[in-house]
C-alpha positions as CSV (number, residue, x, y, z in Angstrom):
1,X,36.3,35.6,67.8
2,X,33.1,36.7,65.9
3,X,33.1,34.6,63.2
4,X,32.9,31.4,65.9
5,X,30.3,33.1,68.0
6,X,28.3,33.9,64.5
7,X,29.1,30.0,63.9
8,X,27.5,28.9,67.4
9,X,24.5,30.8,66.9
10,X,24.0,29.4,63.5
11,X,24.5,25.9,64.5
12,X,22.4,26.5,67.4
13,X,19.7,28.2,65.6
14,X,19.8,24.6,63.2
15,X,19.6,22.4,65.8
16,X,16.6,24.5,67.4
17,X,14.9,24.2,64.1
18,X,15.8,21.2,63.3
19,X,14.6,19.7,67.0
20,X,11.5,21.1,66.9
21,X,10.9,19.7,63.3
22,X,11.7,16.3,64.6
23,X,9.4,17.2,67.7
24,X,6.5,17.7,65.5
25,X,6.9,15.3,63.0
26,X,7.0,12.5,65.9
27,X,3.9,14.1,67.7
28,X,0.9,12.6,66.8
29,X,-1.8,14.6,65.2
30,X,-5.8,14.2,65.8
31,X,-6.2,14.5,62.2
32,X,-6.7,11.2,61.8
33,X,-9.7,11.0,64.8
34,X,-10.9,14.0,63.5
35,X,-11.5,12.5,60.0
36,X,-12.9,9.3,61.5
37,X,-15.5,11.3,63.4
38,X,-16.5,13.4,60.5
39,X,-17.1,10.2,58.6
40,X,-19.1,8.7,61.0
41,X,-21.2,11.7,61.7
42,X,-21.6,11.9,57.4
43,X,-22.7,8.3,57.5
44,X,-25.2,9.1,60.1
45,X,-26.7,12.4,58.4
46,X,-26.7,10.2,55.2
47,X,-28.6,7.1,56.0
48,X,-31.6,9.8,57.6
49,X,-31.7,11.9,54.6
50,X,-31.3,8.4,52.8
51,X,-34.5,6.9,54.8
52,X,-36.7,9.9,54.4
53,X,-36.0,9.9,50.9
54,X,-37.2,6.4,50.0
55,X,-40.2,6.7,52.1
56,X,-41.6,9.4,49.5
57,X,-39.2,8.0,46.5
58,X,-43.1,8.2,44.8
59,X,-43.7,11.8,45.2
60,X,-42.4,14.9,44.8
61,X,-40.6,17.2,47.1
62,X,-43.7,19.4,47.2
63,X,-45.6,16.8,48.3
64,X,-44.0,15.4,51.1
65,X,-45.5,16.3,54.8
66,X,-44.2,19.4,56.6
67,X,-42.2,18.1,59.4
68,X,-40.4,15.4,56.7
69,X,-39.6,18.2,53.8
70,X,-37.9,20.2,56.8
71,X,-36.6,17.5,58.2
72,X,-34.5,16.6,55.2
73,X,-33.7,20.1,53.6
74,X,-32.2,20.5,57.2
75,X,-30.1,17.3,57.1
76,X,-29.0,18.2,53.1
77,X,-27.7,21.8,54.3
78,X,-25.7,19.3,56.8
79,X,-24.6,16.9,54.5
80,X,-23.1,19.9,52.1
81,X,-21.9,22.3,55.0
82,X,-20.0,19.6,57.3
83,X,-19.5,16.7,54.5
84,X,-19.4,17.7,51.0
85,X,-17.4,20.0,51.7
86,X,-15.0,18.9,53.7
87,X,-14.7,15.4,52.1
88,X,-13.2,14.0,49.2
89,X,-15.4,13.2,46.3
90,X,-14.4,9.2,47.0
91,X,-15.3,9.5,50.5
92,X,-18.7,11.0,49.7
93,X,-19.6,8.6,47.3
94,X,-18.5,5.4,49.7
95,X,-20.1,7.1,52.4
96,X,-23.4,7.3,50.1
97,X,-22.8,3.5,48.9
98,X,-22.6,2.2,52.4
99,X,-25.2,4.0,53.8
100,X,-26.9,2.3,50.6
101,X,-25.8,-1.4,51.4
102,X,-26.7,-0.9,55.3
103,X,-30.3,0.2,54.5
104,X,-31.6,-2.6,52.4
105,X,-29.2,-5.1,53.9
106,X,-31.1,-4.3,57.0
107,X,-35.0,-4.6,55.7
């Protein structure tokens, strides 16, 4: 009598694990959104740090006005706190190249 109660719990402790394995593997994650909206939130912190820095591609970083200098040390402690690390070094650099493509497709 023990031995096939110790058997039902077993098999019902399997098929708990197993159904909830089957649960989450069918459940869909917002991994996949999550990545989509840190890409597009890279791109955009890119292509302003990315039009700041060819406006003064002819002077230093000394040089640059106040406001600009902030303006794009702020958005590079973005770009390495939310993207570079968090990303794939593949993702960064097709992030960079786009953000590339875009801007002098569009002048």
């Amino acid at each position: 009598m023990k031995s096939i109660l110790l058997v039902a719990i077993g098999i019902a402790a399997a098929s708990a694990i197993l159904g909830s394995l089957a649960i989450s593997a069918f459940t869909p994650t917002d991994n996949a959104s999550a990545q989509i909206e840190l890409e597009q939130k890279c791109e955009i912190i890119a292509a302003q740090g990315f039009k700041i820095q060819v406006k003064y591609s002819e002077i230093d970083f000394d040089k640059m006005p106040k406001e600009d200098a902030d303006a794009l040390k702020y958005l590079d402690d973005l770009w390495i706190s939310d993207c570079v690390s968090q990303m794939s070094p593949q993702q960064i650099v097709g992030i960079a190249q786009k953000v590339e493509r875009e801007y002098y497709a569009g002048e």
